[in-house]
MIBALUM-857405 format. One record per atom (N, C-alpha, C): residue in three letters; atom name; x, y, z. Coordinates in Angstrom, 1 decimal. Layout:
BEGIN
<"ALA","CA",<X,Y,Z>> ...
//
This chain:
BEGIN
<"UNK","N",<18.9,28.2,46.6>> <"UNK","CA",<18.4,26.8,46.5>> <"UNK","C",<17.2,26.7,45.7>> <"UNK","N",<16.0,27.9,45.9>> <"UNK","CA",<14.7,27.7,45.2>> <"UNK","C",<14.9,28.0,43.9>> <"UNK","N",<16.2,28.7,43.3>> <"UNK","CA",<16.8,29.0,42.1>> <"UNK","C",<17.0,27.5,41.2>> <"UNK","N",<17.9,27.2,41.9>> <"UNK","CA",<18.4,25.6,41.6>> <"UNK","C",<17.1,24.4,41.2>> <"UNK","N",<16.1,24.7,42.3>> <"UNK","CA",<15.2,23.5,42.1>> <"UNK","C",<13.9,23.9,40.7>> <"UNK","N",<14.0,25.4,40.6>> <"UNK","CA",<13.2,26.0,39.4>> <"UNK","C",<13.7,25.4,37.7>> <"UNK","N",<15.4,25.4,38.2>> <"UNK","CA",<16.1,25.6,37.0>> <"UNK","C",<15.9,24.1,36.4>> <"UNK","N",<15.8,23.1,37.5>> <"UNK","CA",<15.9,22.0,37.6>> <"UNK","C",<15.0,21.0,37.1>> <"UNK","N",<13.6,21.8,38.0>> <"UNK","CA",<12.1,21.3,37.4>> <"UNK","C",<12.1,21.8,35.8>> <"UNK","N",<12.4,23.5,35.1>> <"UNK","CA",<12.0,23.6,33.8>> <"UNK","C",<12.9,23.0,32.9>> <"UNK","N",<14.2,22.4,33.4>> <"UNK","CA",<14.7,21.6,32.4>> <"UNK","C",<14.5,20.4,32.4>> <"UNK","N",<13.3,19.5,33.1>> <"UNK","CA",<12.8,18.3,33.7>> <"UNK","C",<11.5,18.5,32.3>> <"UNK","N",<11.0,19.3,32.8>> <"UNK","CA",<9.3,19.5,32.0>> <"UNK","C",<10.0,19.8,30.3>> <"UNK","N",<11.1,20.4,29.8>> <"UNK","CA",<11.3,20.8,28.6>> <"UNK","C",<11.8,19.5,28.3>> <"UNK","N",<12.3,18.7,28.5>> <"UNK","CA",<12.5,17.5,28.3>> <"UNK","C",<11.8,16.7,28.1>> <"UNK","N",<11.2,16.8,28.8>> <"UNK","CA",<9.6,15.5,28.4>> <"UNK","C",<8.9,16.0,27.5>> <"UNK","N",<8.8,17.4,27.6>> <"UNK","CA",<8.1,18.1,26.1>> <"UNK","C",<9.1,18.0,25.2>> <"UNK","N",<10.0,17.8,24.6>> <"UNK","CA",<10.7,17.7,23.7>> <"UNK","C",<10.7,16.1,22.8>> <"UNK","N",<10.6,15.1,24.7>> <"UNK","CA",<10.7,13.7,24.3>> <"UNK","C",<9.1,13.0,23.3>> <"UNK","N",<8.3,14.0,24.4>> <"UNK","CA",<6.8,13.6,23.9>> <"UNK","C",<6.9,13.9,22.2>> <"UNK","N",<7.1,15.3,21.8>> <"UNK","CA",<6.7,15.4,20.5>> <"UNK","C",<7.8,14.9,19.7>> <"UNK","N",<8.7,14.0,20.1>> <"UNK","CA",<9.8,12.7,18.9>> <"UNK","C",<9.1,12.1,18.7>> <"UNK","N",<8.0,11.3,20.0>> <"UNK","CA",<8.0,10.5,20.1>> <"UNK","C",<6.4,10.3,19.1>> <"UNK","N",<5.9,11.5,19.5>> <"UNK","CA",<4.4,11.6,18.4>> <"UNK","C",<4.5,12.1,17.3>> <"UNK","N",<5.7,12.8,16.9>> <"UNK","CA",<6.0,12.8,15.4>> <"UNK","C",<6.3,11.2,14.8>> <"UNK","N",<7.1,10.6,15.4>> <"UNK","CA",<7.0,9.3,14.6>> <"UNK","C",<6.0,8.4,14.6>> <"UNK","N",<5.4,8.7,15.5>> <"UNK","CA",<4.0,8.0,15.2>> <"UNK","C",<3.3,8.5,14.3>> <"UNK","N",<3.1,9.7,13.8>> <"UNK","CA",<2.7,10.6,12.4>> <"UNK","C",<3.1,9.8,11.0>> <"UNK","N",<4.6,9.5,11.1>> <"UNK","CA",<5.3,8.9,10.2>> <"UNK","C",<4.6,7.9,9.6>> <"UNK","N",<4.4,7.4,11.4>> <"UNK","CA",<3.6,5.4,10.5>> <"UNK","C",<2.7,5.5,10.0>> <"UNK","N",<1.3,6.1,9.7>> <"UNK","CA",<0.4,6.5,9.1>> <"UNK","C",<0.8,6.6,7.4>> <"UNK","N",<0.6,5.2,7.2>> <"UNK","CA",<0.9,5.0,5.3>> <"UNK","C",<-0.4,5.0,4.1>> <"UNK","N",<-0.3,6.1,4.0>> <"UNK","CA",<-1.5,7.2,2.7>> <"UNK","C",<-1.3,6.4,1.3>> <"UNK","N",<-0.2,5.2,0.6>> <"UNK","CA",<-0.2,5.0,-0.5>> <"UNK","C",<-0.2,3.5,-0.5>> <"UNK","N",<-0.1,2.8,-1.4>> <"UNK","CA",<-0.6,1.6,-2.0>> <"UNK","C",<1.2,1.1,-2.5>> <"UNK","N",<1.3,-0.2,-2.5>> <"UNK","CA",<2.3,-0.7,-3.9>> <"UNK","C",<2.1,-2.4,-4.7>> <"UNK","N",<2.3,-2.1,-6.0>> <"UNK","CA",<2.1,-3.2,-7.0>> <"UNK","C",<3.6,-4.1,-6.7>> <"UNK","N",<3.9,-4.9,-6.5>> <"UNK","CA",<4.6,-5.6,-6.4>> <"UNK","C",<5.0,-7.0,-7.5>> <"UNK","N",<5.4,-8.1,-7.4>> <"UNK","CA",<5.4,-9.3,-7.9>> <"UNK","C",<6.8,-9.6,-8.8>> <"UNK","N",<6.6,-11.0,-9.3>> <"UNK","CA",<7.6,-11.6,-10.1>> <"UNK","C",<7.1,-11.8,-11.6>> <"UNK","N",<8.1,-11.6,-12.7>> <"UNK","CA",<8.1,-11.4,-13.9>> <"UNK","C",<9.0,-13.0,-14.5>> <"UNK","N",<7.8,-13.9,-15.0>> <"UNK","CA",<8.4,-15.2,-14.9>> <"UNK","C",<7.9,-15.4,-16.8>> <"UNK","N",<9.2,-16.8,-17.5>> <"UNK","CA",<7.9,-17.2,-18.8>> <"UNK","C",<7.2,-18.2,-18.2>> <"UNK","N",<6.6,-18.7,-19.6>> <"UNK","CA",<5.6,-19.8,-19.3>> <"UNK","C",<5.8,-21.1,-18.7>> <"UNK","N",<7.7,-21.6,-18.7>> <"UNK","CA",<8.4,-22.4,-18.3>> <"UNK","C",<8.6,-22.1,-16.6>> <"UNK","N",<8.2,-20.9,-16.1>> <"UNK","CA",<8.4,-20.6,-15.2>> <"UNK","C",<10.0,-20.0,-14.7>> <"UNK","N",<11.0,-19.9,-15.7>> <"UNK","CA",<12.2,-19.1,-15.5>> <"UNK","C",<11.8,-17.5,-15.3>> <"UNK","N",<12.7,-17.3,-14.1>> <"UNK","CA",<12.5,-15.7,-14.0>> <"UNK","C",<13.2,-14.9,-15.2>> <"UNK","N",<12.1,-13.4,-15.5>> <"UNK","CA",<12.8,-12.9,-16.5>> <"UNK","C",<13.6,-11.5,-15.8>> <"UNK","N",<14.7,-11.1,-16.2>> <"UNK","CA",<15.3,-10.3,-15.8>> <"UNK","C",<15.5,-8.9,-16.6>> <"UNK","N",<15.2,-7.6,-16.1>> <"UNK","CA",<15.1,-6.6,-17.1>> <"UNK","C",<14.0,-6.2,-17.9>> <"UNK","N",<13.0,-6.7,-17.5>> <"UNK","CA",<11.8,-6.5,-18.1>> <"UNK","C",<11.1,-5.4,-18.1>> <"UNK","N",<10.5,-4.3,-18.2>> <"UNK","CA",<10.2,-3.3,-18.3>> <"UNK","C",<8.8,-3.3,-17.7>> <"UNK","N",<8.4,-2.7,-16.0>> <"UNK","CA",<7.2,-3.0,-15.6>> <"UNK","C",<6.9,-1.4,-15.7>> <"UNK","N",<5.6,-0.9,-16.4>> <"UNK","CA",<5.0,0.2,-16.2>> <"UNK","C",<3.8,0.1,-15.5>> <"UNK","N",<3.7,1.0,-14.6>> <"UNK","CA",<2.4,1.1,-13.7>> <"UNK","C",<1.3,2.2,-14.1>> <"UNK","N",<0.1,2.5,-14.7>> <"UNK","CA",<-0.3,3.5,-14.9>> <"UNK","C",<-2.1,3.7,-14.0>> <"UNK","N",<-1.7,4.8,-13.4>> <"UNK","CA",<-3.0,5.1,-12.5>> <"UNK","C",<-4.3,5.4,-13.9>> <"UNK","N",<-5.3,4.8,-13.8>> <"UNK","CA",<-6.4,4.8,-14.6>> <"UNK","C",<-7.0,5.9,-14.7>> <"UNK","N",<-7.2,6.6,-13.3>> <"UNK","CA",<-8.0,7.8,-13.4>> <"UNK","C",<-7.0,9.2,-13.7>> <"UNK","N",<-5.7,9.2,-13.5>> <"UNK","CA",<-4.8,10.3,-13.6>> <"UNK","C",<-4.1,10.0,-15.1>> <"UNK","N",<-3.8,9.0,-15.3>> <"UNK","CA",<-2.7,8.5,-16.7>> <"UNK","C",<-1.1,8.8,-15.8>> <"UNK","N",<-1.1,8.9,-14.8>> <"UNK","CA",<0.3,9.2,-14.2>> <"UNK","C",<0.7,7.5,-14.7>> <"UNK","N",<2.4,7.5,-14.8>> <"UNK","CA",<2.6,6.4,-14.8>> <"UNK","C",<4.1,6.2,-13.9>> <"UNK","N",<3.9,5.2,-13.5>> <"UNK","CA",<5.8,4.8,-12.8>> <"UNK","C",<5.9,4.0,-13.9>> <"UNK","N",<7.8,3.6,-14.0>> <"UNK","CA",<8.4,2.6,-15.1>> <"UNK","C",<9.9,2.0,-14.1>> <"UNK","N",<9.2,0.5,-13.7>> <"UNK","CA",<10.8,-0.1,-13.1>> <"UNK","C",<11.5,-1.2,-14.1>> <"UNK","N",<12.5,-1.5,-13.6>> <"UNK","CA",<12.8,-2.9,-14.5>> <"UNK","C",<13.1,-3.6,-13.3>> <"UNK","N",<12.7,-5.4,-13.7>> <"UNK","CA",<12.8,-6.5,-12.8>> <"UNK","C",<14.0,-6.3,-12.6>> <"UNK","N",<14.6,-6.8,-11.5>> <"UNK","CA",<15.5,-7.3,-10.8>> <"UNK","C",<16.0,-8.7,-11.9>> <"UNK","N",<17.3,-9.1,-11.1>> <"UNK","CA",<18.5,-10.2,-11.7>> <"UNK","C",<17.0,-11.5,-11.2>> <"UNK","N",<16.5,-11.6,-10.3>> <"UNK","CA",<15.5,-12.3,-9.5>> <"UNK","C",<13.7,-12.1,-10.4>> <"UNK","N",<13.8,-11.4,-11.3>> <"UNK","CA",<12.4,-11.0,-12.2>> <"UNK","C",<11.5,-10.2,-10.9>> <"UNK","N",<11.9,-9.5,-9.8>> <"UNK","CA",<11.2,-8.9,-9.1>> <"UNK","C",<10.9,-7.6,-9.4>> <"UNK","N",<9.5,-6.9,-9.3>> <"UNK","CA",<9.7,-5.6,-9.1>> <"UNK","C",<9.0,-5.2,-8.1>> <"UNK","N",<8.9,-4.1,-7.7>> <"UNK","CA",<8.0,-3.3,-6.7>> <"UNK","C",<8.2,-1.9,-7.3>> <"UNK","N",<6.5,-1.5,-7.5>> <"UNK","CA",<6.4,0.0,-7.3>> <"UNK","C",<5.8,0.4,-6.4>> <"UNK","N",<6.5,1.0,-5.6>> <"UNK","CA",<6.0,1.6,-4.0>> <"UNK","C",<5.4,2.7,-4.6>> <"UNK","N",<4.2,3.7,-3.2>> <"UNK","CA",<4.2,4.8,-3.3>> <"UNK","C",<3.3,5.2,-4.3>> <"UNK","N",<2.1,4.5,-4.6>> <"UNK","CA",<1.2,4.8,-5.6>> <"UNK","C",<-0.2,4.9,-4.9>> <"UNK","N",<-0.6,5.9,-5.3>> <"UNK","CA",<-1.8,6.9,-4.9>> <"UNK","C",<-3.0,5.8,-4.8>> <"UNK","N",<-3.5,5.7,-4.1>> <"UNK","CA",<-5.2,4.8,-4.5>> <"UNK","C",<-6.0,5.0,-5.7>> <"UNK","N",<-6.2,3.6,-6.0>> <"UNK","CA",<-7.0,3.9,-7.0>> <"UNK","C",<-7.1,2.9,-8.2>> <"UNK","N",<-7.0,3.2,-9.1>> <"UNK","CA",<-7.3,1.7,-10.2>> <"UNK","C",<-6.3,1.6,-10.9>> <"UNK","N",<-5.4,0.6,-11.0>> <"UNK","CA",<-4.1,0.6,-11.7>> <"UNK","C",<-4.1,-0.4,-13.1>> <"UNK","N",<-3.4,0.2,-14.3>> <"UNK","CA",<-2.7,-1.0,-15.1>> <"UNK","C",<-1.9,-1.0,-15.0>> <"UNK","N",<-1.4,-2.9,-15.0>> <"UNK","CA",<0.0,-3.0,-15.3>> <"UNK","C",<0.5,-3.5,-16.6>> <"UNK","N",<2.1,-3.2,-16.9>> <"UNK","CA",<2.1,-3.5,-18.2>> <"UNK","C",<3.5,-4.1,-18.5>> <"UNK","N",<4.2,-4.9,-19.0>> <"UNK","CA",<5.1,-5.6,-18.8>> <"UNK","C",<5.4,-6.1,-19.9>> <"UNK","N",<6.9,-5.2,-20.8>> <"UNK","CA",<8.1,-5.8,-21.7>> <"UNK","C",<9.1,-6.3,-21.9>> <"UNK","N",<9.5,-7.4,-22.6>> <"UNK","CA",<11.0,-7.7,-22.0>> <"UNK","C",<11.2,-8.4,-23.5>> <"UNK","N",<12.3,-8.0,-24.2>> <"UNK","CA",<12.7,-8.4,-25.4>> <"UNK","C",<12.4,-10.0,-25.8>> <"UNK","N",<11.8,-10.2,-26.9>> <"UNK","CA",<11.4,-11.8,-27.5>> <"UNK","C",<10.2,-12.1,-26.7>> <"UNK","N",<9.4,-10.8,-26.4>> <"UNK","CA",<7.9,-11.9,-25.7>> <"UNK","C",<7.2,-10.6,-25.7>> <"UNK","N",<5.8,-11.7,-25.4>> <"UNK","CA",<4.8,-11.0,-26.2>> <"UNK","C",<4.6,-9.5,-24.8>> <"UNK","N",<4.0,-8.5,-25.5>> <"UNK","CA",<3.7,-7.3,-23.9>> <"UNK","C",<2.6,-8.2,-23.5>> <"UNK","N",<2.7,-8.1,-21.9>> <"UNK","CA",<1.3,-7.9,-21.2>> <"UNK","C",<0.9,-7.3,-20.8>> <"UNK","N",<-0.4,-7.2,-20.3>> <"UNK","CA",<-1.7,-6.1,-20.2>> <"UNK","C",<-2.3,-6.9,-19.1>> <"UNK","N",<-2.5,-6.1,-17.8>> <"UNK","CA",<-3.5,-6.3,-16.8>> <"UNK","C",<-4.0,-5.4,-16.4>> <"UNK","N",<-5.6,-4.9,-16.4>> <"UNK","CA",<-6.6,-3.8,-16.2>> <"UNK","C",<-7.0,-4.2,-14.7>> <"UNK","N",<-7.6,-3.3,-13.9>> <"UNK","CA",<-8.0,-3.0,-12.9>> <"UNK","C",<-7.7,-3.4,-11.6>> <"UNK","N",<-6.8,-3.3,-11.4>> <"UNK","CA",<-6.0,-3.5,-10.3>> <"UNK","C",<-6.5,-2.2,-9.2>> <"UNK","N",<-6.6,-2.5,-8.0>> <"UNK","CA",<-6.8,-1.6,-7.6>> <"UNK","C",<-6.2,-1.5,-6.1>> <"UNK","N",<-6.0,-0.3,-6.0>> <"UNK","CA",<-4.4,-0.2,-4.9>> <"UNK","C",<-5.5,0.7,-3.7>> <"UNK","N",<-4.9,-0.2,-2.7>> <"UNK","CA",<-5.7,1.3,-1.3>> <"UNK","C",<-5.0,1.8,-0.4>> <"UNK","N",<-5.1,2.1,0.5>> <"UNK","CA",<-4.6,2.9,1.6>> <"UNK","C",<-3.6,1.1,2.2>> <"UNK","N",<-2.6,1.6,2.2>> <"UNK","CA",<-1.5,0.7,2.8>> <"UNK","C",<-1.6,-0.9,2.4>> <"UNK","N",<-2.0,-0.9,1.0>> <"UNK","CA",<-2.2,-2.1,0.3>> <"UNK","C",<-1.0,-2.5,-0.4>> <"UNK","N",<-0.5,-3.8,-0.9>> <"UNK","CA",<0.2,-4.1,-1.3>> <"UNK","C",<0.2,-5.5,-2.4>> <"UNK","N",<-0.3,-4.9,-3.4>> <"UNK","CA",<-0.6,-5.7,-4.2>> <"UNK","C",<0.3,-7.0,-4.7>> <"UNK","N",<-0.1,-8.1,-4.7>> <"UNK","CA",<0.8,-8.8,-5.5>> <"UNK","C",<0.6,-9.7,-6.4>> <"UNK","N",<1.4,-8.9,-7.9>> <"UNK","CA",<0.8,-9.1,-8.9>> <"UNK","C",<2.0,-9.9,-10.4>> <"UNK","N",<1.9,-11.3,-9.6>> <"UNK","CA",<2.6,-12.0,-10.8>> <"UNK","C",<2.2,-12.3,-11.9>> <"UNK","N",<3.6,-12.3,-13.1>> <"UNK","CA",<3.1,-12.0,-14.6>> <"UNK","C",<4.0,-12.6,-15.1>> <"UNK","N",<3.1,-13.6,-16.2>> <"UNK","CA",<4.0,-14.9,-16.9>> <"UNK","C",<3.7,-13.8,-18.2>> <"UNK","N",<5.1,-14.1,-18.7>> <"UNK","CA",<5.3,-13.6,-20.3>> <"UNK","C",<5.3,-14.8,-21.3>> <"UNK","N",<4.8,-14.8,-22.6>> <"UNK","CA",<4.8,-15.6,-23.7>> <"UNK","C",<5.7,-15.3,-24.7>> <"UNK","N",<6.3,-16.0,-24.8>> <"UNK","CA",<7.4,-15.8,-26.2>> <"UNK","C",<6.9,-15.8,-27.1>> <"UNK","N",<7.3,-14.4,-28.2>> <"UNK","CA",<6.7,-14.1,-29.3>> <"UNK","C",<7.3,-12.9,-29.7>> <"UNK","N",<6.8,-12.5,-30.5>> <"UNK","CA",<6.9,-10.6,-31.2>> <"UNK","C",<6.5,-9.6,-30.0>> <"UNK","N",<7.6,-9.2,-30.6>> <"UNK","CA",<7.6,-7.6,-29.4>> <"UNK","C",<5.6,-7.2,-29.7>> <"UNK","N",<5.4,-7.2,-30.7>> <"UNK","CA",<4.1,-6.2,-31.4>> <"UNK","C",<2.9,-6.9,-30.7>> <"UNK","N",<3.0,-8.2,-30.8>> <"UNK","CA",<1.8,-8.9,-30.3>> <"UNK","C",<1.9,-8.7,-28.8>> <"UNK","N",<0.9,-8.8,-27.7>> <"UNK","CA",<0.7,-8.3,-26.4>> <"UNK","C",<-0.8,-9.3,-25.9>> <"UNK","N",<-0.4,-10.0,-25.1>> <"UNK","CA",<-1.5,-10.7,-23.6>> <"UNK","C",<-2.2,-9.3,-22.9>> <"UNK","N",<-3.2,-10.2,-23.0>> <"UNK","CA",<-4.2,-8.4,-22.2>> <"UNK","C",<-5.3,-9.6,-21.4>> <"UNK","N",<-5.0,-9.2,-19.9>> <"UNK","CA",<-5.7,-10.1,-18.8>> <"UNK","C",<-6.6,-8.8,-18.2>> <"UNK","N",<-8.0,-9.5,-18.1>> <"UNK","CA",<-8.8,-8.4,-17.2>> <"UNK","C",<-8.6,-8.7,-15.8>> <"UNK","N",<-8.2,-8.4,-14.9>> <"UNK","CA",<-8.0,-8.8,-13.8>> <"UNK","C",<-8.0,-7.7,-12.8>> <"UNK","N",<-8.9,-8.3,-11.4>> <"UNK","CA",<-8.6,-7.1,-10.4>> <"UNK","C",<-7.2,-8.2,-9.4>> <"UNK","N",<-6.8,-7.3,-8.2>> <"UNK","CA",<-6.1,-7.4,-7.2>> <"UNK","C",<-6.7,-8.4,-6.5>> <"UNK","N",<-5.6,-9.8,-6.2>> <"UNK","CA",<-6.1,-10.5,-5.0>> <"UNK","C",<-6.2,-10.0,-4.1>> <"UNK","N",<-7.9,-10.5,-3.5>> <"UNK","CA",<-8.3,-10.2,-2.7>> <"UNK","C",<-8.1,-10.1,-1.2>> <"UNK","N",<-6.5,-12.1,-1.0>> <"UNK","CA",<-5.9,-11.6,0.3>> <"UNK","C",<-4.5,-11.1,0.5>> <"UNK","N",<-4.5,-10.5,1.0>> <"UNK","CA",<-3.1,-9.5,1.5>> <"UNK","C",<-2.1,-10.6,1.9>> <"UNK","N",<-0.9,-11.3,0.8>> <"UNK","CA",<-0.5,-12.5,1.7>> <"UNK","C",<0.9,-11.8,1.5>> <"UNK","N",<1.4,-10.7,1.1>> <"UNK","CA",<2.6,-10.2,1.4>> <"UNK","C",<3.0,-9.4,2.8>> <"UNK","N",<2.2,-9.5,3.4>> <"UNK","CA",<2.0,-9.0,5.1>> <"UNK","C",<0.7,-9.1,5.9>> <"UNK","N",<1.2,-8.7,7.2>> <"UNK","CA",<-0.2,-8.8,8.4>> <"UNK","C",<-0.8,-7.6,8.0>> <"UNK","N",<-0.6,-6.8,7.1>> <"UNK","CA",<-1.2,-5.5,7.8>> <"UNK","C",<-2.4,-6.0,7.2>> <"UNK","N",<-3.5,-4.6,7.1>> <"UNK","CA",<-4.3,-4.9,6.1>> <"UNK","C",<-5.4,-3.5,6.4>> <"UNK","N",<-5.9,-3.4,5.7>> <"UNK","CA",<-6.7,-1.8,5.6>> <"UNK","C",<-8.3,-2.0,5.1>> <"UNK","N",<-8.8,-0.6,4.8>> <"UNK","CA",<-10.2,-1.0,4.2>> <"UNK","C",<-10.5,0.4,4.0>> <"UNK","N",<-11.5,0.8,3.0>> <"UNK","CA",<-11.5,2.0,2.5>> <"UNK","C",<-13.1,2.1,2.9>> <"UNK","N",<-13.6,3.0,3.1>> <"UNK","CA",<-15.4,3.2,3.7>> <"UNK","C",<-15.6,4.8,2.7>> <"UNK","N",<-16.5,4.1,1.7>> <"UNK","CA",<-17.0,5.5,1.3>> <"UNK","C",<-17.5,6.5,2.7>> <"UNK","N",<-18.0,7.6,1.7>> <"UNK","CA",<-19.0,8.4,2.8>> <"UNK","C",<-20.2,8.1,2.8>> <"UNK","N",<-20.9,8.1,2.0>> <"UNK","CA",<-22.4,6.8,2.6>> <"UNK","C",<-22.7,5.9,3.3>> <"UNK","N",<-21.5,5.1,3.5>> <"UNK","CA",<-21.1,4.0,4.5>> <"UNK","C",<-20.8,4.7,6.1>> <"UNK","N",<-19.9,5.4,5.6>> <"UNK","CA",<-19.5,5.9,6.9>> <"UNK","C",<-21.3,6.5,7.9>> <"UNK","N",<-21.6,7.4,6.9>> <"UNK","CA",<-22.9,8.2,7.6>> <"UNK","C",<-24.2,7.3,8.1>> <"UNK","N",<-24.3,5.8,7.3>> <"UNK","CA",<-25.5,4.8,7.9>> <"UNK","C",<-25.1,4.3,8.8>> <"UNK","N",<-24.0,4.2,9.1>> <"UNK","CA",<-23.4,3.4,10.9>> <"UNK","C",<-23.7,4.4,12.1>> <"UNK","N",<-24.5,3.4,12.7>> <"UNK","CA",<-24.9,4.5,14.4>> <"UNK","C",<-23.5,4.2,14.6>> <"UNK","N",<-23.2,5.2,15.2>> <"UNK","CA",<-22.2,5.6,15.9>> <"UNK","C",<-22.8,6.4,17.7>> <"UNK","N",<-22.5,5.5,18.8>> <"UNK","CA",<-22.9,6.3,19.5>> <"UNK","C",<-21.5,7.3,20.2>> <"UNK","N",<-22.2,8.3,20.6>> <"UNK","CA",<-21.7,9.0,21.3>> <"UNK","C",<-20.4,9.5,20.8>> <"UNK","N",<-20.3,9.4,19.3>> <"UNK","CA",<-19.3,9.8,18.3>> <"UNK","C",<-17.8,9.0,18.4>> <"UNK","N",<-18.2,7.9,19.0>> <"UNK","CA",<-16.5,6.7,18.9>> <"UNK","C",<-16.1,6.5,18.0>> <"UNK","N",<-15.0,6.8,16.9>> <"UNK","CA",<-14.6,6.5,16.0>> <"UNK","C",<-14.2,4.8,15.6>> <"UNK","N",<-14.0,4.1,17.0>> <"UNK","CA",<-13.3,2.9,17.6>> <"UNK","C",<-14.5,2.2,17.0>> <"UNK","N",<-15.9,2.0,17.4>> <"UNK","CA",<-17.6,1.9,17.1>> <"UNK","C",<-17.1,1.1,14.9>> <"UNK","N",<-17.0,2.8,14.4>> <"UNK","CA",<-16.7,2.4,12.8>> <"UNK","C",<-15.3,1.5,12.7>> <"UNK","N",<-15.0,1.9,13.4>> <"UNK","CA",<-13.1,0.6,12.8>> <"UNK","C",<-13.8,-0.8,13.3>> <"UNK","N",<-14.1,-0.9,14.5>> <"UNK","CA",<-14.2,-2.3,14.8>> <"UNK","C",<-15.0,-3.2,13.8>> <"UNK","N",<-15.9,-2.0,13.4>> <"UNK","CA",<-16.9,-2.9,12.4>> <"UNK","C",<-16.3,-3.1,11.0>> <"UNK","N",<-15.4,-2.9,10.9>> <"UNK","CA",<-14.5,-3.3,9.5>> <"UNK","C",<-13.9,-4.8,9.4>> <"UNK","N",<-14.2,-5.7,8.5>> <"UNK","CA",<-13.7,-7.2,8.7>> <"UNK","C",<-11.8,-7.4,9.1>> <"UNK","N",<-12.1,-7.9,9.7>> <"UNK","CA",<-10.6,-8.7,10.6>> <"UNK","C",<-10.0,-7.9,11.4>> <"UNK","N",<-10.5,-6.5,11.5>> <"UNK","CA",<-10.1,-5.7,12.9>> <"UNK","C",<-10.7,-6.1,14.0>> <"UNK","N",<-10.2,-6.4,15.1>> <"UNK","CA",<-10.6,-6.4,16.8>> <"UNK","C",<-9.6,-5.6,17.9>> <"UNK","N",<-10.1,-5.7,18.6>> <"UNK","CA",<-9.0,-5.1,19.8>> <"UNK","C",<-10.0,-5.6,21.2>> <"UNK","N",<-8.6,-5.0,21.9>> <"UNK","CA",<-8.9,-5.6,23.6>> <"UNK","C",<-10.3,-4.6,24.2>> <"UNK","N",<-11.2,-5.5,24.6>> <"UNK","CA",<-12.2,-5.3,25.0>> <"UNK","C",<-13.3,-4.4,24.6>> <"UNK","N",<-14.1,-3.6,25.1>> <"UNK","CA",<-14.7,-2.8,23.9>> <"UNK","C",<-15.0,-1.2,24.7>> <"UNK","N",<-14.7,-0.6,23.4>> <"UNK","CA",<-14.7,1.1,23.7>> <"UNK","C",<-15.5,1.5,24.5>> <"UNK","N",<-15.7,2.5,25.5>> <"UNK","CA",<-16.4,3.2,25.9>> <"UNK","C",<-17.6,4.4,25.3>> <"UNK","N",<-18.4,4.1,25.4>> <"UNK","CA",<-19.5,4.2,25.0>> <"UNK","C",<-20.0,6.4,25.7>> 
//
């Protein structure tokens, strides 16, 4: 019988150890490390353009992604590293565009619409522009803290909860233990 109730408990306990770590690996998962450029590829008339050639290029690496819009003039490049982006955008009978400094962060999602001008392939629009500033393609929202920042915040008693809260538009229920 104390055979049975052994066998019974360690296949009780291997189970909840098995369930616990599914269940904290996918929490691992959610943890999103990259950025994406997103928007609509429209002309001046406002008709979507379809097939247009969006290149993404990281500033400080020269890596580059290359999508084409959608039937809808959409594109999205997911999956791009932090950092300062140009975008660049061709589509047969109009002019290229050029947008500098965009800049992509930790689970950011840029959204960056681009009117094209009818013209020569040769001639090219060049907008200095950074990334709007509100996040209106979702609730999430993030925030990057140098290390100088991080180091001038008292922090007591080493709460990491102390530095997040003090980040704009984060709150939570009630306040950390100290």
């Amino acid at each position: 019988m104390t055979t049975i109730r052994c066998s019974l408990l360690e296949l009780t306990l291997a189970s909840l150890a098995i369930a616990s770590m599914l269940v904290a690996g996918n929490a691992a998962f959610a943890q999103e490390t990259r950025g994406t450029i997103l928007g609509t590829v429209r002309d001046t008339a406002g008709a979507v353009i379809f097939g247009a050639t969006v290149t993404v290029t990281n500033t400080g690496t020269n890596i580059s992604n290359q999508v084409v819009s959608s039937d809808s003039g959409a594109f999205e490049v997911p999956y791009l590293t932090p950092g300062t982006y140009t975008l660049s955008v061709d589509a047969k009978g109009f002019k290229k565009s050029l947008q500098h400094g965009i800049a992509v962060n930790v689970g950011s999602r840029a959204n960056i619409d681009v009117t094209l001008e009818l013209g020569v392939v040769t001639e090219s629009v060049v907008v200095m522009a950074a990334a709007p500033l509100l996040e209106t393609t979702s609730a999430s929202g993030s925030a990057v803290l140098e290390n100088r920042v991080v180091r001038s915040l008292p922090v007591f008693g080493n709460n990491a909860m102390l530095v997040v809260r003090s980040l704009p538009g984060i709150s939570g229920p009630g306040s950390p233990t100290i």
